[in-house]
Structure formats: structure tokens, C-alpha cells
PALO-711290 format. One record per residue (C-alpha): residue in three letters; x, y, z. Coordinates in nm, 3 decimals. Example, Ala and Ser with C-alpha at 12.3 -4.5 7.8 and 13.67 -1.06 7.14 Angstrom:
2
<site type="ALA" xx="1.230" yy="-0.450" zz="0.780"/>
<site type="SER" xx="1.367" yy="-0.106" zz="0.714"/>
% end
This chain:
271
<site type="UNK" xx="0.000" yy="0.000" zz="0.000"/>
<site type="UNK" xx="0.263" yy="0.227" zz="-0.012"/>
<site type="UNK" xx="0.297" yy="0.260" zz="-0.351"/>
<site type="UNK" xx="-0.095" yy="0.340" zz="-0.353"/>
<site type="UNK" xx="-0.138" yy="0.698" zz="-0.534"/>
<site type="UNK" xx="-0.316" yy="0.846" zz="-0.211"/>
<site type="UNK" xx="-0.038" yy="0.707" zz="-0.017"/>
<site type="UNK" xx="0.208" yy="0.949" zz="-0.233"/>
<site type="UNK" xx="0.321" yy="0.645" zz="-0.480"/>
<site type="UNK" xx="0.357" yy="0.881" zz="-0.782"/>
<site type="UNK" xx="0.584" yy="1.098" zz="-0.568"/>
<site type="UNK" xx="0.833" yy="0.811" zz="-0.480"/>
<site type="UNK" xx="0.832" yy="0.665" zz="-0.832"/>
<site type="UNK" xx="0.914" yy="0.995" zz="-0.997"/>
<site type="UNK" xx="1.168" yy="1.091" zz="-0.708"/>
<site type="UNK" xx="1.334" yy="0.731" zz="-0.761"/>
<site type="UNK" xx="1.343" yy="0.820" zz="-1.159"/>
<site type="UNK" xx="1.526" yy="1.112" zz="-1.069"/>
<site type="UNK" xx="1.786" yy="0.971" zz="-0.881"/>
<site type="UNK" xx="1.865" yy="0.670" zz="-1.038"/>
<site type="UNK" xx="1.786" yy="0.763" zz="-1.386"/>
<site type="UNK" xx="1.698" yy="1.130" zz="-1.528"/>
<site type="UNK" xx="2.037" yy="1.261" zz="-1.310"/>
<site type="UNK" xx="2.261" yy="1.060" zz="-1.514"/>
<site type="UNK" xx="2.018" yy="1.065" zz="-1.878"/>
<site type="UNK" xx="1.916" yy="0.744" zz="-1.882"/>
<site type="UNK" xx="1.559" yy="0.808" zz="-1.979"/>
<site type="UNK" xx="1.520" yy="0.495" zz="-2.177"/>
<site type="UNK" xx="1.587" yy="0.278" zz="-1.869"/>
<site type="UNK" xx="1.374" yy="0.534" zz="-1.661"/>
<site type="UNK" xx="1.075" yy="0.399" zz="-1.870"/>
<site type="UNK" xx="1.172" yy="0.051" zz="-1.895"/>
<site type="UNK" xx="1.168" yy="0.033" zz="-1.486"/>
<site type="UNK" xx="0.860" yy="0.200" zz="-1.484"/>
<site type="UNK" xx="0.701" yy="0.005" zz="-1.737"/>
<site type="UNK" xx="0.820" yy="-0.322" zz="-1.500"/>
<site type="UNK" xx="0.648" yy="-0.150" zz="-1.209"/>
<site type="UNK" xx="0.314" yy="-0.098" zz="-1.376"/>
<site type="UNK" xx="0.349" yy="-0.439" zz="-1.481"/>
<site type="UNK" xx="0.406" yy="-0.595" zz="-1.138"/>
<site type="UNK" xx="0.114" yy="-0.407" zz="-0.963"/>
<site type="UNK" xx="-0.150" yy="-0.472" zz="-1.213"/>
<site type="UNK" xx="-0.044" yy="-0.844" zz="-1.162"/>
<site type="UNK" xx="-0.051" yy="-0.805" zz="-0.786"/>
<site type="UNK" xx="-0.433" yy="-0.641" zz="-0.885"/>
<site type="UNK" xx="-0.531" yy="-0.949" zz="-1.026"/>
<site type="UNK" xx="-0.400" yy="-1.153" zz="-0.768"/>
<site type="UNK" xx="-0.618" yy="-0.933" zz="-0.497"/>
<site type="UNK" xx="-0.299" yy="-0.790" zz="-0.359"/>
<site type="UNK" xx="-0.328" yy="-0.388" zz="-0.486"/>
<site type="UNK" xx="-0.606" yy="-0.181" zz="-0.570"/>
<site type="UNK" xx="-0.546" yy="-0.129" zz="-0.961"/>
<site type="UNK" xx="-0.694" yy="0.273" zz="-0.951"/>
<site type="UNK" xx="-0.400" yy="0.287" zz="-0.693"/>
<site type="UNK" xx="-0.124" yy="0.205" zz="-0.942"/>
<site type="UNK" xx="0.104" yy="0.501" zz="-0.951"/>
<site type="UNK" xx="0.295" yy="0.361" zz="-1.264"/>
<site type="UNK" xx="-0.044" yy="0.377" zz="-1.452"/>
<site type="UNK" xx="0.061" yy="0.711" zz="-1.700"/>
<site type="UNK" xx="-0.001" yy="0.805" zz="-2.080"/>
<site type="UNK" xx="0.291" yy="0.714" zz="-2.285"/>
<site type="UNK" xx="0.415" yy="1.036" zz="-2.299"/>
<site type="UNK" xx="0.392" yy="1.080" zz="-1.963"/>
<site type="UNK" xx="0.737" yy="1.134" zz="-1.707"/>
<site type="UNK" xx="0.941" yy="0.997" zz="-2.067"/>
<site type="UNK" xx="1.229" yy="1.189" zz="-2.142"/>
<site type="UNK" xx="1.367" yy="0.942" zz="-2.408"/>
<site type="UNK" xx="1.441" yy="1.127" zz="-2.722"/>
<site type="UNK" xx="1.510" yy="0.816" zz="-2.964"/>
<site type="UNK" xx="1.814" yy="0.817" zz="-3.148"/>
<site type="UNK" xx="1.938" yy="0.582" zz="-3.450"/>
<site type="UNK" xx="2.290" yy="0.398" zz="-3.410"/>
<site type="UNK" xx="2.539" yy="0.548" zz="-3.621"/>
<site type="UNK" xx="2.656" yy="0.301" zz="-3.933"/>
<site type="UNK" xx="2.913" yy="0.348" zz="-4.192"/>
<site type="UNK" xx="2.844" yy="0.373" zz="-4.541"/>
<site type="UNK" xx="2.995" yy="0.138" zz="-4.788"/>
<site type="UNK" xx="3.278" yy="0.312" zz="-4.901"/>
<site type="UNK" xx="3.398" yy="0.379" zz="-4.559"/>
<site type="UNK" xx="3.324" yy="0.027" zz="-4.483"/>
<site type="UNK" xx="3.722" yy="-0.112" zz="-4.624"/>
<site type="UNK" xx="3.876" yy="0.134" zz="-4.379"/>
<site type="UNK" xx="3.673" yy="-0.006" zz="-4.128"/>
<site type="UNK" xx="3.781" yy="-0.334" zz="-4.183"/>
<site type="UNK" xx="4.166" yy="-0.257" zz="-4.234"/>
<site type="UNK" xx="4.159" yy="-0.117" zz="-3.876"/>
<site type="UNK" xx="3.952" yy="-0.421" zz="-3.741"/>
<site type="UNK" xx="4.232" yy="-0.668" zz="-3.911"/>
<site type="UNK" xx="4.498" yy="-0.470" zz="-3.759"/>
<site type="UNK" xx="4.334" yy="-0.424" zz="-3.439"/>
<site type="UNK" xx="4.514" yy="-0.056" zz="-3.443"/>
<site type="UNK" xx="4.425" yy="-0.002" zz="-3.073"/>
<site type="UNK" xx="4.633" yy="-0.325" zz="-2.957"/>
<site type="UNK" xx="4.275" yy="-0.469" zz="-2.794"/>
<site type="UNK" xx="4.241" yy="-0.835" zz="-2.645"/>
<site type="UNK" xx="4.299" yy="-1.074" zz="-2.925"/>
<site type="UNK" xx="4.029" yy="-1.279" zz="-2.821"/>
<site type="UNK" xx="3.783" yy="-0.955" zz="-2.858"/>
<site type="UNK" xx="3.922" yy="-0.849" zz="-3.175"/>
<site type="UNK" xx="3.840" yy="-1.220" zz="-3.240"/>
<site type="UNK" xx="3.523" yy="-1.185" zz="-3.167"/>
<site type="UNK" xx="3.405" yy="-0.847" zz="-3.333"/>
<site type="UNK" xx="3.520" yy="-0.995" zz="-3.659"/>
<site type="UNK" xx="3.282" yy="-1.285" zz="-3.572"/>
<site type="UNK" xx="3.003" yy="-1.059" zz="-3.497"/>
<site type="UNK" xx="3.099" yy="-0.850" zz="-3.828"/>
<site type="UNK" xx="3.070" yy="-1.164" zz="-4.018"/>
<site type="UNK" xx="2.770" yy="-1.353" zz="-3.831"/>
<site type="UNK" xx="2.553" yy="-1.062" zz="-3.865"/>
<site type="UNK" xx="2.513" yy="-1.137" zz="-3.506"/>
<site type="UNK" xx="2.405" yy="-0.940" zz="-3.182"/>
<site type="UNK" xx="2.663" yy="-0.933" zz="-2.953"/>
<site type="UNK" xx="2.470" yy="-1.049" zz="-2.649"/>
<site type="UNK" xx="2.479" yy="-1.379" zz="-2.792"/>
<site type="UNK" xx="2.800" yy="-1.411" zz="-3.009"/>
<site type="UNK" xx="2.993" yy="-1.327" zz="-2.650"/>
<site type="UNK" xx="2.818" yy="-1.614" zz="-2.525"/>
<site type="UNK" xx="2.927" yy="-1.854" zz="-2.821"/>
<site type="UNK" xx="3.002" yy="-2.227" zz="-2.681"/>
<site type="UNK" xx="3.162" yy="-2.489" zz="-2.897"/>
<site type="UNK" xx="2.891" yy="-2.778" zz="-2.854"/>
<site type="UNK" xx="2.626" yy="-2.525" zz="-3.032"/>
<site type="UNK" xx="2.795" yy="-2.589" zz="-3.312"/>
<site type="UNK" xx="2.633" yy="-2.879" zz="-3.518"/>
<site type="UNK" xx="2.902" yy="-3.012" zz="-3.735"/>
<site type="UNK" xx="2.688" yy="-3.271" zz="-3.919"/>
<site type="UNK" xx="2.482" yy="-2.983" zz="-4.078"/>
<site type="UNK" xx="2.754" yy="-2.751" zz="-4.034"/>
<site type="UNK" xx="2.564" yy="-2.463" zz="-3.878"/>
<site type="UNK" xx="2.551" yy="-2.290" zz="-3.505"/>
<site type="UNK" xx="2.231" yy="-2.356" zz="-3.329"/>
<site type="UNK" xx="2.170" yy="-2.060" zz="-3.076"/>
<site type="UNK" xx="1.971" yy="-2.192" zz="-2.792"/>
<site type="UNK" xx="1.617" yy="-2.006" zz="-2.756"/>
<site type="UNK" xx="1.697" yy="-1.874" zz="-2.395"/>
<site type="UNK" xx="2.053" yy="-1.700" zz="-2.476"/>
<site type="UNK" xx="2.033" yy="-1.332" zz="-2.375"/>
<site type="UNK" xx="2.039" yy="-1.101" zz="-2.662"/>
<site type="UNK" xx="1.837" yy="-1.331" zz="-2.919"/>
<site type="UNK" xx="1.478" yy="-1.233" zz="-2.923"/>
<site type="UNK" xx="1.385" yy="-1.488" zz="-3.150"/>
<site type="UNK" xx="1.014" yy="-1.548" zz="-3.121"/>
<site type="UNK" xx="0.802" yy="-1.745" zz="-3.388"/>
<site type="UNK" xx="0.485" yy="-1.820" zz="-3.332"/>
<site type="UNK" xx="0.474" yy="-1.659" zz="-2.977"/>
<site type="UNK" xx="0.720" yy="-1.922" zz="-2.873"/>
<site type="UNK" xx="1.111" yy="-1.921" zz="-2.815"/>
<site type="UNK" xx="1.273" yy="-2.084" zz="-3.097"/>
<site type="UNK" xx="1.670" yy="-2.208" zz="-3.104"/>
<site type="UNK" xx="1.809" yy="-1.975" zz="-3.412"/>
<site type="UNK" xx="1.995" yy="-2.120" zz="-3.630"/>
<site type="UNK" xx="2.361" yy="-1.982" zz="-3.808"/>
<site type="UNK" xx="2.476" yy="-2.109" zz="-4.156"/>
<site type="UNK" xx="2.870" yy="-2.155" zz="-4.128"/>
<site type="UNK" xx="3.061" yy="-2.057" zz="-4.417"/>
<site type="UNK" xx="3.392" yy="-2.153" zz="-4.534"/>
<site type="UNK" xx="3.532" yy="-1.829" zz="-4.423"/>
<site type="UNK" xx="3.368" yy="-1.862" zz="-4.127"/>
<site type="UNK" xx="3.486" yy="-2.179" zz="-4.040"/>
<site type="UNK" xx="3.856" yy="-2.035" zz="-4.100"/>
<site type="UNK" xx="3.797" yy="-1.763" zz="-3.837"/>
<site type="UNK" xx="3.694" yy="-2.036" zz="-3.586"/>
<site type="UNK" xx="3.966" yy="-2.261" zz="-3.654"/>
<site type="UNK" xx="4.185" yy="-2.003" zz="-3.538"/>
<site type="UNK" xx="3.960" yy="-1.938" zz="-3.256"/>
<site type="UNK" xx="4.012" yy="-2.276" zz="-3.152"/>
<site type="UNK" xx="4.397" yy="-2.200" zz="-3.168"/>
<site type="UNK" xx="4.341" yy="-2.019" zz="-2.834"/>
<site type="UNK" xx="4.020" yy="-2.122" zz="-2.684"/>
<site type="UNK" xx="3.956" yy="-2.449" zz="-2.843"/>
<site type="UNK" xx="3.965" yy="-2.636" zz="-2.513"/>
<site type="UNK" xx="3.705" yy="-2.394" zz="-2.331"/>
<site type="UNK" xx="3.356" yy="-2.419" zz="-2.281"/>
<site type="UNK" xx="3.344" yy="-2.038" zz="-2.448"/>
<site type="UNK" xx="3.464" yy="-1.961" zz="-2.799"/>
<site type="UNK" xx="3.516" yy="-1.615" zz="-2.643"/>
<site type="UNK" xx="3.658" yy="-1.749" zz="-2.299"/>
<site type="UNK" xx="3.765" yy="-1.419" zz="-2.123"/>
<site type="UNK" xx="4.155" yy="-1.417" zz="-1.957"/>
<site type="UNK" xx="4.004" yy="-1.239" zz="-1.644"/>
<site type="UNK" xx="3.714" yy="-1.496" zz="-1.554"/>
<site type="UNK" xx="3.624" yy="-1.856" zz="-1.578"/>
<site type="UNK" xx="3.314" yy="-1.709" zz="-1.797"/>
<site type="UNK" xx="3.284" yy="-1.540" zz="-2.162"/>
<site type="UNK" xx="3.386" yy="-1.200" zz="-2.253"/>
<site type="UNK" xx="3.159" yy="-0.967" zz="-2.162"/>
<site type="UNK" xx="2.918" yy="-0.821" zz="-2.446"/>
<site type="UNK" xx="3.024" yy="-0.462" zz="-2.382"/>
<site type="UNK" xx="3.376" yy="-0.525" zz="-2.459"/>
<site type="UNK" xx="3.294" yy="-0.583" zz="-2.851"/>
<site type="UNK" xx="3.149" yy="-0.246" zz="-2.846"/>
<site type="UNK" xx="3.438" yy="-0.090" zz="-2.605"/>
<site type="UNK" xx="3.719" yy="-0.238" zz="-2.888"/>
<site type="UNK" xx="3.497" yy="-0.027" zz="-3.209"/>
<site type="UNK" xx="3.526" yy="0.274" zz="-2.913"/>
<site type="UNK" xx="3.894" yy="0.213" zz="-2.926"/>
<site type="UNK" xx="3.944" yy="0.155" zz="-3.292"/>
<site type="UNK" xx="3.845" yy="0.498" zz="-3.316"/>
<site type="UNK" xx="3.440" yy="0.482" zz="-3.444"/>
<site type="UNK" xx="3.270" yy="0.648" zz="-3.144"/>
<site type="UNK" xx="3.006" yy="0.825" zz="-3.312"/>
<site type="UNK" xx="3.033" yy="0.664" zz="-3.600"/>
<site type="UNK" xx="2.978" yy="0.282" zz="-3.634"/>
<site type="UNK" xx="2.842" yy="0.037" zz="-3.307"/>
<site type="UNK" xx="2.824" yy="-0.326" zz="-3.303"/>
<site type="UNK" xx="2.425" yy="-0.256" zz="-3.289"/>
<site type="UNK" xx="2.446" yy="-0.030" zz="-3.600"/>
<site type="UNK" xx="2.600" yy="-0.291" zz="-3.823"/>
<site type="UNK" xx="2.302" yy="-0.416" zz="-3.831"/>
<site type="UNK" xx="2.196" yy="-0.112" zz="-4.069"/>
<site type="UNK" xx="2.476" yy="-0.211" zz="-4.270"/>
<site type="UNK" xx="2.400" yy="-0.624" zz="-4.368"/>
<site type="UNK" xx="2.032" yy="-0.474" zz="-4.393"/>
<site type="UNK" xx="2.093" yy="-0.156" zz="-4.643"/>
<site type="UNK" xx="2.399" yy="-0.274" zz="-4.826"/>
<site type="UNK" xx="2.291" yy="-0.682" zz="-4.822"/>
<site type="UNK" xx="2.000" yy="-0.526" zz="-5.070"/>
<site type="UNK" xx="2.165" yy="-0.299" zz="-5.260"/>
<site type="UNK" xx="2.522" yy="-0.413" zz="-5.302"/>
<site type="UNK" xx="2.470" yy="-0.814" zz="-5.308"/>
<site type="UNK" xx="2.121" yy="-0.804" zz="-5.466"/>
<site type="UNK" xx="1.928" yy="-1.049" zz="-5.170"/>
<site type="UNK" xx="1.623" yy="-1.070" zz="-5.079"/>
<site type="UNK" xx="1.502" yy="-0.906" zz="-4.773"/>
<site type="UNK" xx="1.330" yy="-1.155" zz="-4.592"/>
<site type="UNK" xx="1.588" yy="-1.342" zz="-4.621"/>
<site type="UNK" xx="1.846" yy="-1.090" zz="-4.463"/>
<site type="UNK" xx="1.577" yy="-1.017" zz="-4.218"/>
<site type="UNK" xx="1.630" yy="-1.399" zz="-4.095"/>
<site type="UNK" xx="2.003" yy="-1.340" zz="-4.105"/>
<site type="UNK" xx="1.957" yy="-1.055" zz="-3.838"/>
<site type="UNK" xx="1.736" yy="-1.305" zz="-3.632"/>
<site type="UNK" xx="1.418" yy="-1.166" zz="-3.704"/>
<site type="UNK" xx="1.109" yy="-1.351" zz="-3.775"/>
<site type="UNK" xx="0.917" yy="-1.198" zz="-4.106"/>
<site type="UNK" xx="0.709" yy="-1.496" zz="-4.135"/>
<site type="UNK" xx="0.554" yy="-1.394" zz="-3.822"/>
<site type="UNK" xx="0.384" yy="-1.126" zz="-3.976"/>
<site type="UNK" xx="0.059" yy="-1.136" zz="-4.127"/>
<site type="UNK" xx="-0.233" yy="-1.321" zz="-4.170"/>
<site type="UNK" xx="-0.018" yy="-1.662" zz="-4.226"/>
<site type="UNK" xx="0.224" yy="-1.565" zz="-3.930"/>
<site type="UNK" xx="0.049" yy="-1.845" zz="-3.677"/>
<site type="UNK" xx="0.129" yy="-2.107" zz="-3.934"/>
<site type="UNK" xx="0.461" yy="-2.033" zz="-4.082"/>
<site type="UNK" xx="0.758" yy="-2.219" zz="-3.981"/>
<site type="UNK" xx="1.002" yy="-2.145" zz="-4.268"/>
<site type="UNK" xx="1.363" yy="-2.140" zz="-4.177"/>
<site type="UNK" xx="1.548" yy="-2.106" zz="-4.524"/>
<site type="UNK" xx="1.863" yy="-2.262" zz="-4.445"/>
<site type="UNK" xx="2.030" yy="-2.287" zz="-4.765"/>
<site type="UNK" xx="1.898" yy="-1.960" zz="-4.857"/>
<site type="UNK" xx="2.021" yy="-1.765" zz="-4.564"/>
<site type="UNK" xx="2.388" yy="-1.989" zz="-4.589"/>
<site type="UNK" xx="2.408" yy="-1.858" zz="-4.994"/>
<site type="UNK" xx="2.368" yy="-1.492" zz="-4.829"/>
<site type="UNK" xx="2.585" yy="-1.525" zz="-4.533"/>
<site type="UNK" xx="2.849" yy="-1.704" zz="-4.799"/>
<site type="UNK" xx="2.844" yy="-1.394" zz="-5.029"/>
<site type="UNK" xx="2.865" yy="-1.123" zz="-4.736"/>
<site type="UNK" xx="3.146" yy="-1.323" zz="-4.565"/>
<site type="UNK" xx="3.351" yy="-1.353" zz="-4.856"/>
<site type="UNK" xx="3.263" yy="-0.980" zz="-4.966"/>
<site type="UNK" xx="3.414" yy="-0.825" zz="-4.615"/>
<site type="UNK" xx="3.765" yy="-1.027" zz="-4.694"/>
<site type="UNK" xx="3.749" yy="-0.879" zz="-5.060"/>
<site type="UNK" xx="3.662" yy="-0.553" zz="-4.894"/>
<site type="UNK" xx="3.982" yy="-0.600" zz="-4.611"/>
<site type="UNK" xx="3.878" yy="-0.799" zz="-4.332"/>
<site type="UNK" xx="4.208" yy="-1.049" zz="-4.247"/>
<site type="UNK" xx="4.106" yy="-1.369" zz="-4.069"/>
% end
């Protein structure tokens, strides 16, 4: 009952917004923890537990948000080689095993909550593709309203990179087995390493992402649902068939990710 509205609930959300978020600009978070506030109490409503006119967290969308949206910065193509020559020569003298693995994540069209997480046994050699399980942070790969494994088409330049992962980590649970812990590298670091490289402002793991998506369809000519798939999204959710369609394209998505792979060594990426 203390977070009741007559019981000055707004007033203690707002004044913890202020101190652990809107002092230091994250207003993004600031809604997020709201959002899992309102969330809780209405459940605690239906449970008997709050009175649901009471729930301070209750406001319009526009409401207490500060969050002014902004796009991740992403290289065009003709900076793209550049890029790529700095990546290879890891200019900033980062953690090999980093480096390592922001040239996976380049060529993976991966997010890097779950390419930090890599482990050797998802890798189904029989098939010869990576099989992300459903629950790995960073995936969001729904279909169908349920968690799905997601599935990554090796290549053969892929499978060079990881052979000389294995040179170093081979024997680890982790692809990316970090020299500091008994655990993976942490996610941040990929995106600390492009900091380093010298592309603040200009180019984050997250907006590479615009880059397979914008240059995937004009540059190699592929279709987007297919790239779409690459990224781990689910097009064949949408629509009136999305209930029904379990599509996964396999060979289609591994004749992409074969062409992009082998385009970013053309374009200067050294294994």
C-alpha cells in the first residue's frame, strides 16, 4: 500500500526516476523500470494484492518519458574497407580474443549479447551450422509466440575464423573465454574495442546491423526476408499466415551469409 497513489506512490516513483535515472540521462531505462512496475502491480491487482486505480505507474505514454530516440550510427559502404583494415589490424592493440570476436560478430551478422556467449557444442558439425539456444540473452527470437533455437549457416570463411579461434580457446567451454574470468567476454567489450578503434560516433556493433540490412539489398542483390532472418528476425511472423509459418530457409540464408562473408575479406577484413 505504499505505492498506492493516495499514499504518495507517484511521488516516490518519480523521485526514484530522478535519482537513479533522469540525473545521469538514462531516460530509456527510466521507462523501462517503470514500465516493470506498472506491470508488477497490475499483476498483484489481479492476484487481490493492490487496488489497480491505486497504481502510480499507470501514465499516458508520454507521460514522465524523457527518451528522445536516437538511431545507431553506421558506416556507409565506401567507408566500410577502412573499417575493416583497422579491425584486421586491431590498431588499438585490444584483447585478441575480442578483436576475435568483433570480426565474428561483423561476419555472423550477429548481436553481440549472444556471439559473446558462443560455446563450442552449439555448433552442429553434421549440418555444419551454429544452433543458438532459444533462452541465450540477446536473441529475441520469437516465432509463433514461442522461443525458438536460431539457427547460423557456417561458411567456409567462417569456419577459418573459428579454426583459429580454436587455436586459443579451443579447449574452453566459451569460444570467447575471457583471460580475467572462468566465464565469456563480456558483451560490452565488442562495443568498447569499435570505441577504441576509433568509431565512437560513428559505427556500433548494434548499428552494423543497418549495414547487412541496407547494403545486403543494394550491393549483393538479396532478398530481404531473407536478410531479415540473417539478423534473427522472424518476417514470417507477420501477417495473416504468421500463426502457421515455420520457414527457416537454411540454404537460402547460408548462400547470403556465404556472399557477405567472402565480400568483407574482398573488402579488407584479415582472418
Amino acid at each position: 500500500t505504499d505505492f498506492y497513489i493516495t499514499n504518495g506512490g507517484r511521488e516516490k516513483l518519480i523521485e526514484m526516476q530522478e535519482k537513479l535515472f533522469y540525473s545521469r540521462g538514462s531516460y530509456y531505462h527510466a521507462k523501462r523500470s517503470r514500465g516493470v512496475l506498472k506491470n508488477a502491480l497490475i499483476y498483484a491487482s489481479k492476484k487481490g494484492l493492490f487496488k489497480l486505480t491505486e497504481n502510480p505507474a499507470i501514465l499516458a505514454d508520454d507521460d514522465e518519458d524523457r527518451h528522445i530516440s536516437k538511431g545507431n550510427p553506421f558506416l556507409t559502404w565506401d567507408k566500410v574497407p577502412q573499417f575493416l583494415n583497422d579491425v584486421s589490424e586491431n590498431k588499438c592493440s585490444g584483447d585478441i580474443v575480442v578483436n576475435l570476436a568483433l570480426k565474428a560478430h561483423l561476419l555472423m551478422c550477429s548481436r553481440v549479447g549472444w556471439v559473446s556467449r558462443l560455446e563450442w557444442s552449439w555448433f552442429n558439425e553434421d549440418k555444419n551450422y551454429w544452433v543458438i539456444p532459444s533462452q541465450t540473452p540477446g536473441l529475441k527470437n520469437l516465432l509463433n509466440d514461442h522461443a525458438n533455437d536460431f539457427i547460423v549457416p557456417s561458411t567456409p570463411v567462417l569456419d577459418n575464423l573459428f579454426s583459429k579461434i580454436r587455436e586459443i580457446n579451443g579447449w574452453q567451454k566459451y569460444c570467447f573465454k575471457s583471460y580475467f574470468s572462468d566465464s565469456h567476454i563480456v558483451e560490452e567489450s565488442i562495443n568498447n574495442h569499435i570505441k577504441n578503434l576509433g568509431y565512437s560516433g560513428k559505427q556500433n556493433a548494434h548499428g552494423w546491423r543497418n549495414v547487412v540490412a541496407t547494403y545486403g539489398q543494394e550491393v549483393g542483390g538479396f532478398d530481404r526476408d531473407i536478410i531479415d532472418r540473417c539478423l534473427g528476425h522472424s518476417p514470417q511472423n507477420r501477417g495473416s499466415m504468421g500463426h502457421y509459418d515455420n520457414t527457416q530457409f537454411i540454404e537460402k540464408r547460408r548462400e547470403f551469409l556465404n556472399w557477405w562473408t567472402n565480400e568483407l575479406v574482398e573488402r579488407g577484413l584479415k582472418l
